[in-house]
Each structure stands twice: as structure tokens, then as C-alpha cells.
C-alpha positions as CSV (number, residue, x, y, z in Angstrom):
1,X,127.7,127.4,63.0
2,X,129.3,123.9,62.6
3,X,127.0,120.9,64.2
4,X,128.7,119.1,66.8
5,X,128.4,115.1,66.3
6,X,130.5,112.4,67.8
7,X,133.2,110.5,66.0
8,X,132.1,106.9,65.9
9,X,135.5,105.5,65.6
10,X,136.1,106.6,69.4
11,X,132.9,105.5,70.6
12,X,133.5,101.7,69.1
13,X,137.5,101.7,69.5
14,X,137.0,99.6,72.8
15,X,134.1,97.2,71.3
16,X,134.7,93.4,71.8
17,X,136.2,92.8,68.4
18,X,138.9,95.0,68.4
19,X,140.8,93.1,71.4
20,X,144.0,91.8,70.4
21,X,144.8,88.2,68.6
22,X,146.2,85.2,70.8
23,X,148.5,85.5,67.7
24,X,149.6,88.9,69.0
25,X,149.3,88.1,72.6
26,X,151.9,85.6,71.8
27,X,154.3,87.8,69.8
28,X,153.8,90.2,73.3
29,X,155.1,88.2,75.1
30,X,158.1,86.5,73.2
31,X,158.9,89.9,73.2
32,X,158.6,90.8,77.0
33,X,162.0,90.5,77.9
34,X,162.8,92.9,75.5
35,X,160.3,95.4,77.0
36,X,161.6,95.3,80.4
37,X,164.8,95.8,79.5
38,X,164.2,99.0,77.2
39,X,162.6,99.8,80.7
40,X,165.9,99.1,82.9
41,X,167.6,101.1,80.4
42,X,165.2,103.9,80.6
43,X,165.0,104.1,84.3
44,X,168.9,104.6,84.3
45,X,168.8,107.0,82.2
46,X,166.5,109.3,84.0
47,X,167.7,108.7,86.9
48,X,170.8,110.8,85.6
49,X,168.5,113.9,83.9
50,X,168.6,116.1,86.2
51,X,172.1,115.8,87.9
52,X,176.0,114.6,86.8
53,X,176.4,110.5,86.4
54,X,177.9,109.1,89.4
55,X,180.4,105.8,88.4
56,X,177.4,104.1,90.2
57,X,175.1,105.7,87.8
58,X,177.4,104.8,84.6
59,X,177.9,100.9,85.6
60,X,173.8,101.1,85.8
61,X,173.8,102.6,82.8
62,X,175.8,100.0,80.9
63,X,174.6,97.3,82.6
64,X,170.9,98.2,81.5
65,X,172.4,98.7,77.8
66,X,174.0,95.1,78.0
67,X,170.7,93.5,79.3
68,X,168.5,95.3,76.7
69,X,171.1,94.2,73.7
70,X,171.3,90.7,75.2
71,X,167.7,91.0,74.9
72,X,167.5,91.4,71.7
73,X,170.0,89.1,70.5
74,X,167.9,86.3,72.1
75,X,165.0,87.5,70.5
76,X,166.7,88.1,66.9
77,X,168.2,84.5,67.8
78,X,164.4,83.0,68.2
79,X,162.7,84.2,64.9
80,X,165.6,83.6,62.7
81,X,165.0,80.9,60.6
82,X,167.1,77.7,61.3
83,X,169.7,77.9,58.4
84,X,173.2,76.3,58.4
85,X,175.2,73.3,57.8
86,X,172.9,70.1,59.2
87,X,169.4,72.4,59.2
């Protein structure tokens, strides 16, 4: 017969110290827009699981995918280092 005995890393993973950085609150949101793009892009995608794409559905679709690589052009654009003739 095994003992049974609580994991101490799950009791303590929600103790005051293990809250996130302002460092990586910052990076979070820098990268919201990101985020709620992959979610636009999501959403139009399962709205289209369980049935045939409608042209509505497919302009949705590639509207969403425009917004979310936009999105991460503008962020790719942000942490690249300044480089360049004049930089």
C-alpha cells in the first residue's frame, strides 16, 4: 500500500511570489493585439467546423488572417532593432 501525500508544488503554485514580472506584464501586453487577433481568426474558423463556408464565411476568414498577420508585422516591426542607413 502506497501512502498518499500531497504534492507541494500544487499547494504553493499560487503563492505571492510566483505572480508574474511588470517585465512580463509589459511584454503581455505589447503583445495583445496579437492575441485578439489569433482570436478573430479562431472564431472564424469554428464558426465554419461544423458546416460548408459561406462567401461571407471566407471574406471573415481572410479578413481575420490579414488582421492577425498585420498583427504580427507590427509587433516584429517593434522589437526589431533600429538598423539602417541614418540609425
Amino acid at each position: 500500500m502506497s501512502p498518499i501525500v500531497t504534492v507541494q508544488e500544487a499547494v504553493t503554485s499560487f503563492a505571492d511570489w510566483n505572480e508574474p514580472t511588470d517585465a512580463e506584464l509589459d511584454a503581455i501586453e505589447q503583445e495583445m493585439p496579437v492575441i485578439e487577433a489569433d482570436i478573430d481568426l479562431l472564431d472564424a474558423y469554428i464558426t465554419t467546423l461544423d458546416r460548408t463556408p459561406t462567401e461571407l464565411d471566407e471574406r471573415r476568414i481572410r479578413r481575420a488572417r490579414r488582421k492577425a498577420l498585420a498583427a504580427r508585422v507590427e509587433l516584429a516591426n517593434l522589437s526589431a532593432p533600429a538598423s539602417g542607413v541614418g540609425a
